[in-house]
Structure formats: C-alpha cells, structure tokens
C-alpha positions as CSV (number, residue, x, y, z in Angstrom):
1,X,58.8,337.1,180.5
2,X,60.7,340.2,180.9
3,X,62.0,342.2,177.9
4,X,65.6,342.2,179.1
5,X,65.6,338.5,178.9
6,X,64.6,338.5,175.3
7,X,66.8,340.9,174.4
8,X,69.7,339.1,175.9
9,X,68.3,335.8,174.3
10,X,68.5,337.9,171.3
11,X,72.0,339.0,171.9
12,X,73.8,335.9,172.9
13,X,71.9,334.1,169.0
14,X,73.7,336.6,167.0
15,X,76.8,337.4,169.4
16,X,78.8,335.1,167.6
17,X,79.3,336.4,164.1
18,X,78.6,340.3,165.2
19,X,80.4,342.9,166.0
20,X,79.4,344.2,169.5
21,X,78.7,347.7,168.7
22,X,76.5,346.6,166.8
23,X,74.9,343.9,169.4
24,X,75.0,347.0,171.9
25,X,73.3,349.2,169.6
26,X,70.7,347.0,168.5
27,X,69.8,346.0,172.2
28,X,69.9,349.8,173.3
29,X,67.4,350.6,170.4
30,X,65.4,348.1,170.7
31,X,64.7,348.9,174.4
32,X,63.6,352.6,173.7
33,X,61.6,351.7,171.3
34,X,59.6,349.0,173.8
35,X,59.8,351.9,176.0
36,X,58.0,354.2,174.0
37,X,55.4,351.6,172.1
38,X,54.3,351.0,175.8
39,X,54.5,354.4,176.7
40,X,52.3,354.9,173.5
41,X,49.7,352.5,174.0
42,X,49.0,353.4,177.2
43,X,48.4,357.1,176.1
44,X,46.2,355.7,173.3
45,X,44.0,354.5,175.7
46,X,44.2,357.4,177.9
47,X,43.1,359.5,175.0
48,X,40.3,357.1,174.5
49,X,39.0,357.5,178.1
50,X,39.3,361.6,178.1
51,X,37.5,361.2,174.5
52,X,35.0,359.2,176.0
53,X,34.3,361.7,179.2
54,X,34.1,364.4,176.8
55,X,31.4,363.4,175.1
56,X,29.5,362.7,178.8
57,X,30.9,366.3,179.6
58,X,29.5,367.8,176.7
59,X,25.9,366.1,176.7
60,X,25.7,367.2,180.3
61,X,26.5,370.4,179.3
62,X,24.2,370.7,176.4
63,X,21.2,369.7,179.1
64,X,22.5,372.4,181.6
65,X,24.5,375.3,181.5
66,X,26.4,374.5,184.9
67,X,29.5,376.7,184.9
68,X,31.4,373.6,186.5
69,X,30.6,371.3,183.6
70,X,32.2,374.3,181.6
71,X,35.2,374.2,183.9
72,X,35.7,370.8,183.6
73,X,35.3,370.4,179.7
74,X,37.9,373.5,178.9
75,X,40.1,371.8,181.7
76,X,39.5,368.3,180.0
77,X,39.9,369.8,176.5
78,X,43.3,371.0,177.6
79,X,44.6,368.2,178.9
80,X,43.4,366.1,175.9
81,X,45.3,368.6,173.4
82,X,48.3,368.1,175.8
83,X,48.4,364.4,175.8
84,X,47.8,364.7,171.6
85,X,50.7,366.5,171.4
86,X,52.8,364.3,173.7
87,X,51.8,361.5,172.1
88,X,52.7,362.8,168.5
89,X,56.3,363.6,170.2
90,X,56.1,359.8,171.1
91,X,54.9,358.6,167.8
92,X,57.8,360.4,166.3
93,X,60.5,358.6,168.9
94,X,59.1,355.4,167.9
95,X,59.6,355.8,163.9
96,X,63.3,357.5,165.2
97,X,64.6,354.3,167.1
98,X,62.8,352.3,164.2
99,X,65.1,353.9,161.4
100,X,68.2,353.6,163.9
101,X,67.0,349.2,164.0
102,X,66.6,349.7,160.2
103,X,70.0,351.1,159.8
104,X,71.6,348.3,162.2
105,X,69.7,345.4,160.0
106,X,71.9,346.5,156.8
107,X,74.8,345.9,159.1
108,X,73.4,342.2,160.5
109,X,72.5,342.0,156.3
110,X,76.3,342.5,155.5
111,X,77.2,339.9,158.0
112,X,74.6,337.1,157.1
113,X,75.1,337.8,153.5
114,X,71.9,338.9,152.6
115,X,73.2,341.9,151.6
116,X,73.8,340.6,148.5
117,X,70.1,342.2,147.9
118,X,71.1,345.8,148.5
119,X,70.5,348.1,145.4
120,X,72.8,350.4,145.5
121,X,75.9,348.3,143.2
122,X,78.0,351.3,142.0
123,X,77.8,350.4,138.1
124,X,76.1,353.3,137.0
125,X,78.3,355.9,139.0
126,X,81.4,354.9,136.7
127,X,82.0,353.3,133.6
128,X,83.8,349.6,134.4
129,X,87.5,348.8,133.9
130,X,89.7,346.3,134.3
131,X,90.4,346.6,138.1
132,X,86.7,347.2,138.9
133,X,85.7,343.8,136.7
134,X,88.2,341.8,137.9
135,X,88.2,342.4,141.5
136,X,84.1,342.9,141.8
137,X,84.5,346.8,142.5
138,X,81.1,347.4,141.3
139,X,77.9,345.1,140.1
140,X,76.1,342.0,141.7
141,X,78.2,341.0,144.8
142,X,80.7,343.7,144.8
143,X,82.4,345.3,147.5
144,X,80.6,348.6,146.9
145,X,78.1,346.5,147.3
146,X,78.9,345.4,150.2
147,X,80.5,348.1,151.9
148,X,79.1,351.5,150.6
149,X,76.7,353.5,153.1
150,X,77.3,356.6,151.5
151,X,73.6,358.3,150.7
152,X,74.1,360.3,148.0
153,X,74.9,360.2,144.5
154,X,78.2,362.5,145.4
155,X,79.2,360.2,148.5
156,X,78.6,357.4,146.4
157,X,80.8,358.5,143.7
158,X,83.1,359.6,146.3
159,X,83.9,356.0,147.8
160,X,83.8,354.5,144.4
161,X,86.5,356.8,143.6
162,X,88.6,356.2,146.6
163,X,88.3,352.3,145.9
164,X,89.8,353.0,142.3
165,X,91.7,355.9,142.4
166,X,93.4,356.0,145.6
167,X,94.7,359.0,147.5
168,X,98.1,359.9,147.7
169,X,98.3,360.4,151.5
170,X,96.2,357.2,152.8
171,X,97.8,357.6,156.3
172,X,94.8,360.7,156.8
173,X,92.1,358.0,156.0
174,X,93.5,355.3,158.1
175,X,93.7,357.9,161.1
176,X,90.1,359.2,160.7
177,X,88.8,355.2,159.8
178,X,90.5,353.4,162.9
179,X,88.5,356.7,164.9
180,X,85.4,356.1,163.8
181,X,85.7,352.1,164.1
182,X,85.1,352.3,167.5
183,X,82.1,354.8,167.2
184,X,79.6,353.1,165.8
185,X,77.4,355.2,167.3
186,X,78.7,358.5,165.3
187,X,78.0,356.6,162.2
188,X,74.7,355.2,163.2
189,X,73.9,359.1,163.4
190,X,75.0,360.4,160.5
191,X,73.3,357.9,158.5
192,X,70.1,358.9,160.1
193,X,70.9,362.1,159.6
194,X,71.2,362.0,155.8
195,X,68.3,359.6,155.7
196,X,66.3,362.4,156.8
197,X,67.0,364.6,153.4
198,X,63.9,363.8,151.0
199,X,65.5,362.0,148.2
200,X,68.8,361.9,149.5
201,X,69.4,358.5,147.8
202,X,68.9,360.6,143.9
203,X,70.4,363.6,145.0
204,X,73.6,365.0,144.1
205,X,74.4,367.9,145.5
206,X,77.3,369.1,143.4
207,X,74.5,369.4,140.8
208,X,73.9,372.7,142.5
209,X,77.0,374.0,142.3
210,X,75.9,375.6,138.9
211,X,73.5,378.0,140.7
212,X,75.9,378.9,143.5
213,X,78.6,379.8,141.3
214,X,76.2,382.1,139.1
215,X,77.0,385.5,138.9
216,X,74.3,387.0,140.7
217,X,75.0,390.5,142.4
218,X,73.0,391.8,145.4
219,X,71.1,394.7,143.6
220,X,71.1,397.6,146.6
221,X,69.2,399.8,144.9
222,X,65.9,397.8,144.2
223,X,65.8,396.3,147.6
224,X,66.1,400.4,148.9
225,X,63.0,401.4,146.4
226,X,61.5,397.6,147.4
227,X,61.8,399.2,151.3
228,X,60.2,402.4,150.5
229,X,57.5,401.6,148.4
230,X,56.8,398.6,151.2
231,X,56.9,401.9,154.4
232,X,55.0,404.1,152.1
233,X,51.9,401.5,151.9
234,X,52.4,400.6,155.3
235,X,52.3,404.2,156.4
236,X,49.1,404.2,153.9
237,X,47.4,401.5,155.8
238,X,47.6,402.5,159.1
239,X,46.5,406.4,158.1
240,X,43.6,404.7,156.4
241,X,43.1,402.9,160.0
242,X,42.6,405.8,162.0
243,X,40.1,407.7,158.7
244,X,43.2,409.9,158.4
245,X,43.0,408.4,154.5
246,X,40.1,406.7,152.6
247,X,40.6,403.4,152.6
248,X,41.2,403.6,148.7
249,X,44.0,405.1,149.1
250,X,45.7,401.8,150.2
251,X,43.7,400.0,147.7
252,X,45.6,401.7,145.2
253,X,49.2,401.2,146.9
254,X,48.3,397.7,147.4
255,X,47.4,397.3,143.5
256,X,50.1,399.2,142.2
257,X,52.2,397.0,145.3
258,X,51.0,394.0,143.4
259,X,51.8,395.3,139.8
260,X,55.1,396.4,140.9
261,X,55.9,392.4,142.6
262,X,55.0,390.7,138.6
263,X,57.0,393.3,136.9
264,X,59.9,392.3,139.1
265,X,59.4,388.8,138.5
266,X,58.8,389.1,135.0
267,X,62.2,390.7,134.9
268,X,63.8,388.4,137.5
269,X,62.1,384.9,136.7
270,X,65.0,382.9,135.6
271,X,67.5,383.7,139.0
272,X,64.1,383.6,141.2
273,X,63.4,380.2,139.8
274,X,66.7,379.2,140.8
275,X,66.2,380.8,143.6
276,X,63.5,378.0,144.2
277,X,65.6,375.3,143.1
278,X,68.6,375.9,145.0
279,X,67.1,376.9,148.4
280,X,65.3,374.2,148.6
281,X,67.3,371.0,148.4
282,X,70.0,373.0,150.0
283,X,68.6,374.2,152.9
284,X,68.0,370.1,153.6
285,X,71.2,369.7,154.8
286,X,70.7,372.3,157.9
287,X,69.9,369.3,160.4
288,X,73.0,367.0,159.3
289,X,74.8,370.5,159.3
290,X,74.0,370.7,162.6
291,X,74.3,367.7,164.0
292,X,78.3,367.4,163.1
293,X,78.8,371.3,163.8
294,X,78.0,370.3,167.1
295,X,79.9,367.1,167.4
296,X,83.5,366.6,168.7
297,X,86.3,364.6,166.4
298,X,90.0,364.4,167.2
299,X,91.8,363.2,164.0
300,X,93.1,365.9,161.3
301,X,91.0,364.5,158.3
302,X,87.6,364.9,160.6
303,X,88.5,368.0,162.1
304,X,89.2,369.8,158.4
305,X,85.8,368.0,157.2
306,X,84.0,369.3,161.0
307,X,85.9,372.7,160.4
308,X,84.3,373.0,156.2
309,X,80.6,371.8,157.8
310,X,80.9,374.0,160.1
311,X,81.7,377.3,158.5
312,X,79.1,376.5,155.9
313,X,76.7,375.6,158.4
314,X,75.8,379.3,159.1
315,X,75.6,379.7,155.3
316,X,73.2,377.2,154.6
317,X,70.8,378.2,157.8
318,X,70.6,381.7,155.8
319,X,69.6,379.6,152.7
320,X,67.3,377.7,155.0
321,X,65.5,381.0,155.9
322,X,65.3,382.4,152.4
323,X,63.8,379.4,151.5
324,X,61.0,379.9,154.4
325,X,60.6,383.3,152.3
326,X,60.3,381.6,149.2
327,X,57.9,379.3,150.2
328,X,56.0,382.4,151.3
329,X,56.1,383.5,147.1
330,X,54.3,379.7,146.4
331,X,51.4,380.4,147.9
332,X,48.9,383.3,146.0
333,X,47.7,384.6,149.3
334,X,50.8,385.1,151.3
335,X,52.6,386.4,147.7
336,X,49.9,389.1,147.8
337,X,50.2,389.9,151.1
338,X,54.1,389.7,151.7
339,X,54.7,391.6,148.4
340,X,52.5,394.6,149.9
341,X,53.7,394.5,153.1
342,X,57.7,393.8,152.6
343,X,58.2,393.5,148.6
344,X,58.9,389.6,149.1
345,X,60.2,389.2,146.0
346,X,62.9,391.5,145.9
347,X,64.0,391.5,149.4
348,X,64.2,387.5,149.0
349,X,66.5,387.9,145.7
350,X,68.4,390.6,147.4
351,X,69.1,388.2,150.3
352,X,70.0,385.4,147.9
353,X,72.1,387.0,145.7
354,X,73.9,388.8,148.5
355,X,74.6,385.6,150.2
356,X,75.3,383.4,147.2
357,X,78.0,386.1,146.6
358,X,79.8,386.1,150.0
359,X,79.4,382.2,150.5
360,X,79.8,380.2,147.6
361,X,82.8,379.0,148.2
362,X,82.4,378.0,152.3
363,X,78.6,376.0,150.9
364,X,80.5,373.7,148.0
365,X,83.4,373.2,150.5
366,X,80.6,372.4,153.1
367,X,78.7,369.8,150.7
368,X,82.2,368.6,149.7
369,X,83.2,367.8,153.1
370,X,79.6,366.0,153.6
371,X,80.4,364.2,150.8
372,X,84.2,363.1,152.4
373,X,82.1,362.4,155.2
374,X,80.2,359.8,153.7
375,X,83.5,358.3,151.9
376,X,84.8,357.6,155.3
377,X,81.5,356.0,157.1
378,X,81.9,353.5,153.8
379,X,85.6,352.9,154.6
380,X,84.6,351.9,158.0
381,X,82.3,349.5,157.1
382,X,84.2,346.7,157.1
383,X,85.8,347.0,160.6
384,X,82.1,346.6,161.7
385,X,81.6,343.5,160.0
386,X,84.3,341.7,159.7
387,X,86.2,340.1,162.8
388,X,89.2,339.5,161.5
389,X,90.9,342.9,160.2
390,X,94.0,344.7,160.7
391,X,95.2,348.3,159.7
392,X,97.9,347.4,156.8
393,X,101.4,348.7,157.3
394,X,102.3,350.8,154.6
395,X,105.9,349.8,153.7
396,X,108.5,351.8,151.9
397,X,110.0,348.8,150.1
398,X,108.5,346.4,147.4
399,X,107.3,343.4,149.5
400,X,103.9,342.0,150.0
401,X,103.6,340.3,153.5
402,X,100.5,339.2,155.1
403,X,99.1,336.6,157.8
404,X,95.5,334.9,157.3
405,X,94.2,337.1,154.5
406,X,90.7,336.1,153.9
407,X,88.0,337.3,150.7
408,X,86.2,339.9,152.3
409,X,83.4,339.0,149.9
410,X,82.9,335.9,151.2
411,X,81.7,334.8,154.4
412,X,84.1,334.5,157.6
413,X,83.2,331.0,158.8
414,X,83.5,329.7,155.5
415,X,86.5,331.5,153.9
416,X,89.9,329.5,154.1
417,X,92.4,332.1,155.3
418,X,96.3,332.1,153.7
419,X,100.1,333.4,154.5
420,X,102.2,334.2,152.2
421,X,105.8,336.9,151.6
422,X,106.8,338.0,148.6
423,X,109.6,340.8,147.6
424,X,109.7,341.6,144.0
425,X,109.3,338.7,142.2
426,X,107.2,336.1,139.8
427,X,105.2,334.0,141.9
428,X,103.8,331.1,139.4
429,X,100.9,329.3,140.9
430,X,99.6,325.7,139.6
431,X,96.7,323.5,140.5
432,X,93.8,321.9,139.2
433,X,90.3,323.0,138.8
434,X,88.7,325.0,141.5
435,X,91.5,324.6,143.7
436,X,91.2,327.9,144.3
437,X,94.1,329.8,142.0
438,X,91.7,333.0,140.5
439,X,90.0,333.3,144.4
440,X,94.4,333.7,146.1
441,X,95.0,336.6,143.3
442,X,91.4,338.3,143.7
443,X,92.1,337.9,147.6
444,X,94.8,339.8,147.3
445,X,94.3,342.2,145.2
446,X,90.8,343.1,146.9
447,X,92.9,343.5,150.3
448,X,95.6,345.9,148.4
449,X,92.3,347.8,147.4
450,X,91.1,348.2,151.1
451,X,94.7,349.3,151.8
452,X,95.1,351.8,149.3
453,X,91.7,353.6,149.7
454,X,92.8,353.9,153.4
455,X,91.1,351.4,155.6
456,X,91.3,348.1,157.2
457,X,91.9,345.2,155.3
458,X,90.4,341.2,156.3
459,X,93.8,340.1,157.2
460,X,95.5,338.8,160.5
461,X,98.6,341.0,159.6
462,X,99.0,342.7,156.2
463,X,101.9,344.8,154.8
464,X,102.8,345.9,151.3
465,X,104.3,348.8,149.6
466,X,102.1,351.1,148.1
467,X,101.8,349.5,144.2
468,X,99.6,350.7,141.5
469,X,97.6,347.4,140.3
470,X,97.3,346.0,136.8
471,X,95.1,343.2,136.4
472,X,94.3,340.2,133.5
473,X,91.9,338.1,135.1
474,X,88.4,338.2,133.7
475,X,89.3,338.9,130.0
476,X,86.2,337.9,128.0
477,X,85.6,338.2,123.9
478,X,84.7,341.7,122.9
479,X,82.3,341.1,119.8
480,X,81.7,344.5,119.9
481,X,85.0,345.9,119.5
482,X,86.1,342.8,117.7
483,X,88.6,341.7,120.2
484,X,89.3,338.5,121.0
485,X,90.4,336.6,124.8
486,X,93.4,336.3,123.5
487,X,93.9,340.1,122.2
488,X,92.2,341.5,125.0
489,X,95.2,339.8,127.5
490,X,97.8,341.4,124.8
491,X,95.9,344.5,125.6
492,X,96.6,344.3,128.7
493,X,99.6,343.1,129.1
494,X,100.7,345.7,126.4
495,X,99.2,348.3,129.0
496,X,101.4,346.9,132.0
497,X,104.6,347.1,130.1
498,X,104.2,350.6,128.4
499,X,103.4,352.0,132.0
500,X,106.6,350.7,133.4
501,X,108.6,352.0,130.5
502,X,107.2,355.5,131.8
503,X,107.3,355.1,135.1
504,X,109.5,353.6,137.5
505,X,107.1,353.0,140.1
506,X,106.0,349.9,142.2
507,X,103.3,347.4,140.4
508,X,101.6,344.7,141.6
509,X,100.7,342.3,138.8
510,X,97.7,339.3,138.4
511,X,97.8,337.2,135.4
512,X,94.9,334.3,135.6
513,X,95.6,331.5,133.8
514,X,97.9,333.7,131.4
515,X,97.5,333.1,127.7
516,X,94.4,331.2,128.0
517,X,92.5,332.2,125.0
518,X,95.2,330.7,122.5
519,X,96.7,327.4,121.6
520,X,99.0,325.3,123.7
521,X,102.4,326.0,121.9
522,X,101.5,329.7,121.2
523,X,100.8,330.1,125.0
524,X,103.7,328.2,126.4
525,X,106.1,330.4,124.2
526,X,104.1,333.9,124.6
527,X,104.5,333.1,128.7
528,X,107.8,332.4,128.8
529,X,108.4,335.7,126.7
530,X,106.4,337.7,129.1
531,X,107.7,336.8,132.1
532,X,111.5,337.4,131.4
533,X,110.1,341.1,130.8
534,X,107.6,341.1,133.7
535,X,110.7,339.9,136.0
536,X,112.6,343.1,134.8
537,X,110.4,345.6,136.0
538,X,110.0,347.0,139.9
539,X,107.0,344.7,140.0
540,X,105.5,341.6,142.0
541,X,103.5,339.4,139.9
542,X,101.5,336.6,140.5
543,X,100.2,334.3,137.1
544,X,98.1,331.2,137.8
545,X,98.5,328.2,135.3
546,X,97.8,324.9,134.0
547,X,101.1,324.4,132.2
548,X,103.1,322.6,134.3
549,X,106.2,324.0,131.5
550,X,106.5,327.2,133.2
551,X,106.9,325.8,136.5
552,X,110.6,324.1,135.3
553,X,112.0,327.8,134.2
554,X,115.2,327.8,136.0
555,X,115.6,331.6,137.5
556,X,116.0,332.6,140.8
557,X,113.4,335.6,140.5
558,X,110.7,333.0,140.0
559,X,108.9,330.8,142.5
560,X,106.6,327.8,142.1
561,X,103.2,327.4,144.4
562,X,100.6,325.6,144.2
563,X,96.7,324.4,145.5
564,X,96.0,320.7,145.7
565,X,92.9,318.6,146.0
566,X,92.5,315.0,147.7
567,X,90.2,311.9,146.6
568,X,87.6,310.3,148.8
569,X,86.2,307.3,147.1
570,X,84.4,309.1,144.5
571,X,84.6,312.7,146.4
572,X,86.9,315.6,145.6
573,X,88.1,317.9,148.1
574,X,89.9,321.1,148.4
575,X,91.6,322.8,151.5
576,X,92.3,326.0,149.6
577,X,95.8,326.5,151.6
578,X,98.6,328.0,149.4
579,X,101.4,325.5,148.9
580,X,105.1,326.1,147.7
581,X,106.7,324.1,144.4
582,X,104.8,323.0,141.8
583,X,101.4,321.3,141.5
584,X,101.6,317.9,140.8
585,X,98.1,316.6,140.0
586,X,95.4,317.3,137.6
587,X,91.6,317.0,137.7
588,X,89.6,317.6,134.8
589,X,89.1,313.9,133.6
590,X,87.8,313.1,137.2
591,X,85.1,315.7,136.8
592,X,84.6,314.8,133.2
593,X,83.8,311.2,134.7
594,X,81.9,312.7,137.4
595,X,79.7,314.8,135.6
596,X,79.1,311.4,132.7
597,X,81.0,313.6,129.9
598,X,83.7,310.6,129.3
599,X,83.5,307.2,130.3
C-alpha cells in the first residue's frame, strides 16, 4: 500500500473538524519524515555492509601488506566517515519534521479537546480577578489554556495580559492576526524556533534586562595593556622558537601571563560572572533571530516587531561570539592558554561591556518584540481551530450585535450557536435550571475578550463597541476575608457603579443570577434598586434570574428573554436557543423527583 494512500486515508478521517493548514501541514510533514526514515534505514544498512568489508579489508591487510588493500581501506574508510556524517544530517531531519508533527498534534489536541491536558494554564503568571474567574481566563479549561502558544514566561505573560488588559489600538493586532491566519506555516516555524532555546518554557528573558542595563563601561586602557602584554609574550615565544631566547624566558611571561588573568578576575569577578549569565541565555535567541530577520511580513505591527528583531539581531550575534569566548574561560586548559596568548579575560569584558553599552536598548527592544511575537501566534490560534470565526467589527456606538456566537471553550459540533442585538439597555434573562442562562453571558463576554485583545472571535458575524467589562458571575464565600456571596456581589456591583461615576465610558455588564446569596424579599427589592441605576449609566447589561418579579418592571430600557426546556415522558431537554419575553416554566421539582430527593 502506498504511503500517499495512507496519508490521504489519514486526511479525509480528520478533514472534517480541521482546519486545512493544518491537514496540509501534517500530510507535508509526515511525508518527509517517511522520506528520510527510509532514506535512513537504508544508510544504516549501508553502513553495516562497509563495516562489515572493513573488517575483511583489514584482516587481509594485517596478513599482507598489499598497497591495494591499503588503497581500498583509506578509500573505504572515507566513504564510511562520509555516509556517518550524512546519515547524522539525516538523523537530525527526522527529529526536525518530528517536532514540526509534535507541534501540529497540540493543534489536532485543541480541536478534539484533549487539550484540556496541556500544562501551561496561566494562573501563576497573574494573580486572578473577577474577569479572569468568571470568564475562565486562566486555570483548568481556560482559554489560555486553550489558546496560548507563547513559549516563554514573557510571551506567556504577554498574551495573558492582552486577554485582560486590552490595547488601545486593536485594529494593529487584527491586521497582523488576519495575516498570519493564513500562514500557518510562519507560525509552525517560529514555534520550532523557540522550541529550540534550552529551557525556553522557564525562561524569561526580561529577567536579563538587569545585566544589560548595568553600568558597565568599556575599559580602553586595560584591554591596550591586555594587548601588549599578550604581543610581548608572543614576541617571547617565537624568539624562544628560533634559540634567539631560552625557553625560560617565556616560561616566565606565561606565568606572570597567568598571574596577571586571576588578578583581573579577582578584581572583575562579579561583571565577568554576569558576563557568563547573560551571554549565555542570550545568545540562544541568535537562530529565532535569524530566522524572522530573514523573513518577509507586510502588516505594520509585524514589520515594527521584524524591524526591533532585526536590528538587535546583529547585537545578539556579538553576544553570541563573546559567549564562544567565554566558554573558552570555563575550561582550565583553554583559560591558560587564551589568557597567554590574547588576555581572554580582559579582551572578553572589554568586548562585553563595550557592546552592552552601545546596544542595550536595540537587545530589550529585540526580546520585547520576540515577546509581541509570541502574543500574536497565541491570538491566532483560534482561527486555526475553530471553523466558525469572524473578525469583529469594531463599532463606534454602544450596540452589541452578533450572528451564531458559539463558547469557544466548548466543542463546535456540540455547542448550540445564538443571535442576538442589543443597544444600551437591560437585557433580563429567565429560565429554569441548566437552560443555559450563566453559558449566553460567559459566551459573550469570552467573545468581547477575543475582540478586545485583537483577534477573531467564534461568531458568524460579531459587532460591538469597544466596552470595558465588569462581571458578577462566579461570586463564591470568602472565609478568608470574611466576605460573604452576598457582600462579595455588593462588592462588585459597588465597583461597577463608582467606575461609571468617574468615567463616562462604555460598559458591558453580567449579573448571574443577581442577588443570589440573600433572601427572596431582600433580593427582589436590592434588584429592582440596582437596575434603575444600572439603566442610567452608558452601559449594556445582561442579569440572569429566577424571579419571575423582575420580568413585569414596566420600562422601555428593559427587555425580557428567556431559555426553555421540553418534557419527554420522564426526559428533560434543552435547545439552548435564546428566546424573547419571559420564561414561563420552572424545573427544579422535576429534578428533585428525578434525582428521588421529593416524592
């Protein structure tokens, strides 16, 4: 059976629920790497033949000294040492095209929903707030969860803070995410790119920023005397070569050499340790450097982050080759030798500090950049993913306006997709248990997210004014802080209303189940009270219910809809479609019965 028939088998399985880069990837990947485990396997066995005839080569030869035998074994050893090196340059294709298949699995993982298992969940880049708890910003199924690719600890935090702290021009990141949607190939490479920095998943690079700004000055006149001392024992040496000089003469230049190296780093140790530190993880980002130096992007966002990566590109290859020098000063041998011949020490500090000083500011602006980089790949995620998205249309009025908004949390085939308009104004929605009440607000407040960090949104058509969000959905008992449900939604309601007293700005507002953590006649009043404020303010707000009182408020700013369920026999059903006027039925003494709680 031929391997194009199993990779189209393959294809056509999985062609339904995946994006086709992503098909087209997998199959090109997939092939190369058949390509080059054949390829491989048939050079392991020609290795094993030359092997072989080597060893007949050489006991012929150790019988007779026939000069053609000799020939033939230098000629065979050769070609063997050839093929081993071929075959290494294979061996390393194969574990390429086998991290490009491991990147493309997390993407089949975030469409079969096993990423659920990824490890990377955000919580312990920032502390939790309302809007990351109640839309599932961070933690176990989140969409950072989901959606982050970012490699480091600065890319990570760099996404997370897009999702909650949007920018103020999200028209750049819509432009530089609907370019890289269809690339999936430019973010398949990057990825690999970062995956090849050791440790790149624990690494923040900012961390270095501490170094780079020290105020280390290139010290001209030590690297001068470094120079002269280093010509002066070379001179030495080569006198001593040609008996113009005993020889220890040049044993005492190389000791003094030697004593001159430790006194330097005895008074240098601290900047030549981070030296070390710096140059090290630093110089890891030469390949990725180079990579995107050398790559072409058309939007204005990608061209200031390829015009930062760029300039700092030639920065961080000088890093790279102090760091070759430094590596020289790790080893006793080569310290001895280098220090004799060239001063290592001082001519590596010299180089560092000179270079630290002229290019500080284009290497953070380079790791920053890398870092907006990463932001971006995780803003594009979702386009890969998900079938059903659309770029939101930023309006310049208050109105919320979409067309089959789905959960991007939950799976495609099974998430129930809803319409709905609103334009400044209390939407109050009713319906029974699991209807599906809390899973309308978080849809659309998750979607609001994805539009206000600048990128696609799970929506047929979506537009909405930019809003700031305010939230009262998962309010829980505080022992610690001795707050109660019920305090905790003051809180936060209390937080809503002093904002708009300060600000006349758009707000979107989601109120689940709104008062729930106090009695019936205290929460019937406390709602009513809140929402003649709420319906004051520049603001659209959606509060779910079980009160059917709230729903007979007579005011044209306020509108009733609701989610219903249907009975089969002893079944209970729920089509999750959005519903104008209020709810009419009621379903906790069914499930009571059901579950044998009440007779």
């Amino acid at each position: 059976m031929s391997s194009s028939f199993i990779y189209d088998k393959i294809m056509k399985k999985e062609s339904d629920n995946m994006n086709q880069q992503i098909l087209d990837a997998k199959k090109k990947y997939l092939e190369l790497l058949n390509n080059e485990e054949n390829r491989s396997n048939t050079l392991s066995n020609i290795r094993f033949i030359l092997f072989i005839i080597l060893i007949i080569v050489g006991l012929l030869l150790w019988k007779t000294t026939n000069k053609i035998y000799i020939i033939s074994l230098i000629i065979l050893l050769v070609v063997f040492i050839g093929i081993v090196i071929y075959h290494h340059t294979i061996d390393n294709k194969i574990k390429k095209y086998n991290q490009f298949l491991d990147i493309i699995k997390q993407y089949e993982s975030r469409v079969d929903g096993t990423w659920i298992n990824f490890e990377n969940k955000g919580d312990n880049l920032m502390s939790s707030n309302d809007l990351i708890k109640d839309f599932n910003i961070t933690g176990d199924n989140s969409l950072f969860q989901l959606l982050n690719v970012a490699r480091s600890i600065g890319g990570k935090k760099k996404y997370l803070k897009q999702l909650t702290e949007p920018s103020s021009n999200i028209q750049d990141y819509q432009e530089a995410v609907t370019e890289l949607k269809n690339d999936f190939q430019t973010s398949l490479e990057i990825q690999y790119q970062l995956d090849q920095i050791e440790d790149i998943q624990e690494t923040n690079f900012e961390d270095y920023f501490e170094y780079i700004n020290q105020d280390i000055k290139p010290n001209k006149k030590e690297f001068v005397i470094g120079v002269i001392l280093c010509l002066i024992a070379d001179i030495i040496f080569v006198l001593c070569i040609f008996n113009a000089l005993p020889f220890q003469i040049f044993g005492l230049a190389l000791i003094i050499q030697v004593i001159i190296s430790y006194i330097y780093l005895y008074f240098h140790n601290e900047p030549l340790e981070n030296l070390n530190i710096c140059s090290r993880k630093l110089s890891t980002l030469k390949n990725v450097d180079k990579w995107i130096s050398n790559h072409n992007f058309n939007g204005s966002k990608f061209k200031k982050i390829h015009n930062d990566i760029a300039n700092g590109y030639e920065a961080i290859q000088k890093l790279s080759r102090i760091n070759e020098l430094n590596n020289l000063r790790s080893n006793f041998v080569t310290n001895v030798i280098f220090n004799t011949i060239v001063s290592l020490n001082i001519v590596t500090m010299y180089k560092y500090a000179k270079l630290i000083t002229s290019s500080n500011k284009v290497i953070k602006n380079n790791i920053l950049a890398l870092e907006e980089l990463e932001n971006i790949l995780s803003l594009t995620t979702i386009c890969y993913i998900k079938s059903d998205t659309c770029l939101p249309i930023v309006s310049e009025k208050l109105e919320l306006d979409f067309k089959q908004i789905k959960h991007p949390l939950l799976s495609e085939k099974e998430c129930i997709a809803n319409d709905f308009i609103s334009t400044g104004n209390i939407n109050i929605i009713t319906g029974s248990n699991m209807s599906g009440k809390s899973s309308f607000l978080r849809t659309i407040g998750i979607n609001l997210i994805l539009m206000e960090s600048g990128t696609y949104v799970e929506a047929e058509y979506f537009k909405a004014s930019r809003m700031t969000i305010f939230s009262s959905i998962k309010v829980e008992d505080d022992m610690n802080n001795k707050i109660s449900t019920f305090y905790g939604e003051l809180l936060r309601i209390k937080k809503i209303l002093e904002y708009s007293s300060k600000k006349d700005e758009p707000i979107m507002i989601f109120i689940d189940e709104i008062f729930k953590g106090t009695n019936y006649n205290d929460r019937i009043y406390g709602a009513k009270e809140i929402i003649k404020k709420l319906k004051k303010l520049n603001a659209i707000t959606f509060i779910t219910t079980h009160d059917f009182e709230l729903c007979d408020l007579e005011d044209k700013s306020i509108h009733n809809y609701h989610f219903e369920e249907k009975y089969e026999g002893t079944k209970i059903t729920f089509d999750y479609i959005i519903k104008e006027g209020k709810c009419l039925t009621t379903n906790a003494k069914y499930l009571m019965k059901t579950l044998g709680i009440i007779e």
